[in-house]
C-alpha positions as CSV (number, residue, x, y, z in Angstrom):
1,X,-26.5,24.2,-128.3
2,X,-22.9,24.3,-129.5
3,X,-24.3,24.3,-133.1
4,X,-26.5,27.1,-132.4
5,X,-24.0,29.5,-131.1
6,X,-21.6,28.0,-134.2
7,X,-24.5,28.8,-136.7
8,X,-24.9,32.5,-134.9
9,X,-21.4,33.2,-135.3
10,X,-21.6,32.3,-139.3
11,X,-24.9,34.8,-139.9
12,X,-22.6,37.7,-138.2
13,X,-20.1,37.2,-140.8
14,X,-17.8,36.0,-137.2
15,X,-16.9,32.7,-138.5
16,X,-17.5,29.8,-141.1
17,X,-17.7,26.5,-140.2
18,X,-17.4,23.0,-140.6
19,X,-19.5,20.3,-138.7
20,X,-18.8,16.6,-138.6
21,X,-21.4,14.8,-137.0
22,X,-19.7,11.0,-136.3
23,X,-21.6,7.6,-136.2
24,X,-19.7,5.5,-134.0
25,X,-16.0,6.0,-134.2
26,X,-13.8,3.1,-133.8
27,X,-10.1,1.5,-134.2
28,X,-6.8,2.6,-133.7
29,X,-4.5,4.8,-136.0
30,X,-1.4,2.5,-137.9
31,X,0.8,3.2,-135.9
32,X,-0.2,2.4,-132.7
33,X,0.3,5.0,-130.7
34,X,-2.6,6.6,-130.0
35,X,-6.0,4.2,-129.3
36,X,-9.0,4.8,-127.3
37,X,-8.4,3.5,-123.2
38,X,-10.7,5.5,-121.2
39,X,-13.1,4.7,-118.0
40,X,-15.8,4.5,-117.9
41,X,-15.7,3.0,-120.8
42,X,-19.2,2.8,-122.7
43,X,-18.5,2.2,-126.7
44,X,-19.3,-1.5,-127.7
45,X,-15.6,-2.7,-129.3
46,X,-13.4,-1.7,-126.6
47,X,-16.0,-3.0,-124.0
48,X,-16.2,-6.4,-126.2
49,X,-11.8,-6.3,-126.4
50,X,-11.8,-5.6,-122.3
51,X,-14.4,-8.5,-121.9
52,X,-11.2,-10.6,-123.0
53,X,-8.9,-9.7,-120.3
54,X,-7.0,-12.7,-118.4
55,X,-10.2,-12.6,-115.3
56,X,-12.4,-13.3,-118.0
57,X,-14.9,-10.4,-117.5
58,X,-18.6,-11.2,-118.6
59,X,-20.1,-8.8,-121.7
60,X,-23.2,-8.1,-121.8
61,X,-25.3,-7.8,-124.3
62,X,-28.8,-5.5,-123.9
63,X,-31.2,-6.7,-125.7
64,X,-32.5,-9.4,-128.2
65,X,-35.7,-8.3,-129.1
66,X,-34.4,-5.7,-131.7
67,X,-36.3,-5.9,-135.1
68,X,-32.9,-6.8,-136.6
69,X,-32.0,-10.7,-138.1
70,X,-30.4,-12.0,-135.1
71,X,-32.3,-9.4,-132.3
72,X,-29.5,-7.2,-131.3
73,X,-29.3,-3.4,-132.2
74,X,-27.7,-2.5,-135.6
75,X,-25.1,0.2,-135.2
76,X,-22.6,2.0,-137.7
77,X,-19.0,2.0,-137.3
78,X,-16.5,4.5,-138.5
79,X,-12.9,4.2,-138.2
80,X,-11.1,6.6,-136.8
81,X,-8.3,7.0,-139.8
82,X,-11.7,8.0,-142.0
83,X,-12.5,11.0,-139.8
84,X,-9.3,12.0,-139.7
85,X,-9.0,12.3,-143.5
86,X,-12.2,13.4,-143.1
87,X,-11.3,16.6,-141.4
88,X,-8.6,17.5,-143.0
89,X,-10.6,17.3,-146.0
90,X,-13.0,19.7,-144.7
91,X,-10.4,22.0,-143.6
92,X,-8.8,22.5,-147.1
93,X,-12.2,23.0,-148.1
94,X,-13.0,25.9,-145.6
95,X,-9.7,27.3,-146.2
96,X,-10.5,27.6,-149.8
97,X,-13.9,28.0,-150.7
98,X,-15.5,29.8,-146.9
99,X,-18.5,27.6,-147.3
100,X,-20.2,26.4,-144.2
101,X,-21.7,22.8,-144.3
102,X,-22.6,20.0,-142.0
103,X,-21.6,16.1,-143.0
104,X,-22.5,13.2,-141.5
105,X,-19.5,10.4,-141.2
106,X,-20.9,7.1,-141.3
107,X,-19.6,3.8,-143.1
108,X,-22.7,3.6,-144.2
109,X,-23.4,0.1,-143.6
110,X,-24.4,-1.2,-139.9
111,X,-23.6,-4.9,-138.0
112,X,-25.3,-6.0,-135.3
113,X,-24.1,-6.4,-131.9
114,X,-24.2,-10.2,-132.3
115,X,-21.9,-9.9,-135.9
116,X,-19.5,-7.8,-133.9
117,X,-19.4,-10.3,-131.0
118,X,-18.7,-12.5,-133.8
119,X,-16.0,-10.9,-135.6
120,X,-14.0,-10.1,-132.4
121,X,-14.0,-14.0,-131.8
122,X,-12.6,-15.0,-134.9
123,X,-9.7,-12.0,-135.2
124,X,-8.6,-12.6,-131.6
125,X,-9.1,-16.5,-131.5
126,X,-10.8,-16.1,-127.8
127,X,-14.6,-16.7,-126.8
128,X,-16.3,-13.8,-125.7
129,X,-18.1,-14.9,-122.5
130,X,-21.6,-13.1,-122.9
131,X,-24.6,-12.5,-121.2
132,X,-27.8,-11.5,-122.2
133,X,-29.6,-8.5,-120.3
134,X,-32.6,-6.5,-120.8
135,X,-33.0,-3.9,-123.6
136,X,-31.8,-0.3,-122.9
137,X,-34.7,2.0,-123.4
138,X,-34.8,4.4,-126.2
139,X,-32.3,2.2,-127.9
140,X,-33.5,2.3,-131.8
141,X,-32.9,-0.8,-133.4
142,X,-31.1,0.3,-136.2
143,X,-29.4,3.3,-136.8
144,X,-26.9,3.9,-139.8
145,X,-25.4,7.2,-141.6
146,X,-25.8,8.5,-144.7
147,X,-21.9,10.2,-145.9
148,X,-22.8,10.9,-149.5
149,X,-22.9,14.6,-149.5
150,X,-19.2,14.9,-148.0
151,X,-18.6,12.1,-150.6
152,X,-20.5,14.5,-153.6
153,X,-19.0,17.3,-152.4
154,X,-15.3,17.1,-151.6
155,X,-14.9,13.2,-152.7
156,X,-13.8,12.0,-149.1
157,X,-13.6,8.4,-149.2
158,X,-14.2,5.5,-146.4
159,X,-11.0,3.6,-146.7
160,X,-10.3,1.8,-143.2
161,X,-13.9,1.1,-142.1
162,X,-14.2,-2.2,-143.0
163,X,-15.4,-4.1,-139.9
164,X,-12.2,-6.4,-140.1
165,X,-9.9,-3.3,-140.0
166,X,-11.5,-1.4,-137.1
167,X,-11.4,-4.5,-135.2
168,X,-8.2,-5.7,-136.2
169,X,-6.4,-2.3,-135.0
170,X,-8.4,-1.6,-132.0
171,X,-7.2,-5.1,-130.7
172,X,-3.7,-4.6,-131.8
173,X,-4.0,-1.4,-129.6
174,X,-5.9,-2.8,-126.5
175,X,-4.2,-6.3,-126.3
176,X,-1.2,-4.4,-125.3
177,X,-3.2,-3.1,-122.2
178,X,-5.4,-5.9,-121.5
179,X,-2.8,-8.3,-121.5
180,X,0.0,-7.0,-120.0
């Protein structure tokens, strides 16, 4: 609905526009200062991270009947520090050329709930104590972006998505919560 009133706006000559449609954003800024603590809490890393507090919370996992290679839904993961670049980017660009566009922000590549599970075990040395629950409905099994047209047509780049790095700093940033 907000697009539609956005896309009104720019045929009455009102306003031009940029639209960043996210994949799953994730990870903490450098610094540290500014991370994602909020309740409920729904997105899969922090919930994984939370799982790990000192009373040794159960995760759980929905569904293992995914067509993926280990079951579990495939998701994308974006960092955080990538849409950020990512919109000033864009600004620049509407600043200086007035075009209207719509990007996608994606890494482009997806893991599974099961890799992530993984990868969080191995940066933060603890077990994650999972348990296995029914599939969500309407869950797709895999779902991944597509960024090459923001990457064609203003050359933003993906620098801090790797998964190791958008684990690394969102741990960095929710170990100081979780275990204090």
């Amino acid at each position: 609905m907000v697009e539609d009133i956005i896309f009104k706006l720019n045929d009455h000559k009102k306003m031009k526009y940029k639209i960043l449609r996210y994949f799953n954003a994730a990870g903490c800024d450098k610094t540290q200062e500014v991370g994602e603590w909020h309740e409920p809490e729904t997105h899969l890393i922090p919930l994984i991270l939370r799982s790990l507090k000192p009373s040794k919370n159960i995760m759980t996992v929905y569904g293992t009947d995914y067509n993926t290679k280990d079951g579990t839904c495939v998701r994308d993961y974006i960092h955080v520090s990538d849409l950020a670049s990512a919109h000033v980017i864009c600004l620049h660009s509407l600043i200086q050329e007035g075009k209207s566009e719509i990007y996608n922000l994606s890494n482009e590549r997806g893991y599974s709930v099961l890799e992530i599970l993984t990868k969080v075990e191995e940066i933060t040395g603890q077990k994650v104590n999972v348990k296995f629950g029914p599939r969500r409905h309407g869950d797709p099994d895999i779902l991944v972006g597509d960024s090459s047209k923001i990457r064609r047509e203003l050359g933003w780049v993906s620098n801090h998505s790797s998964l190791t790095n958008i684990i690394n700093t969102a741990w960095e940033w929710n170990k100081k919560l979780i275990l204090n």
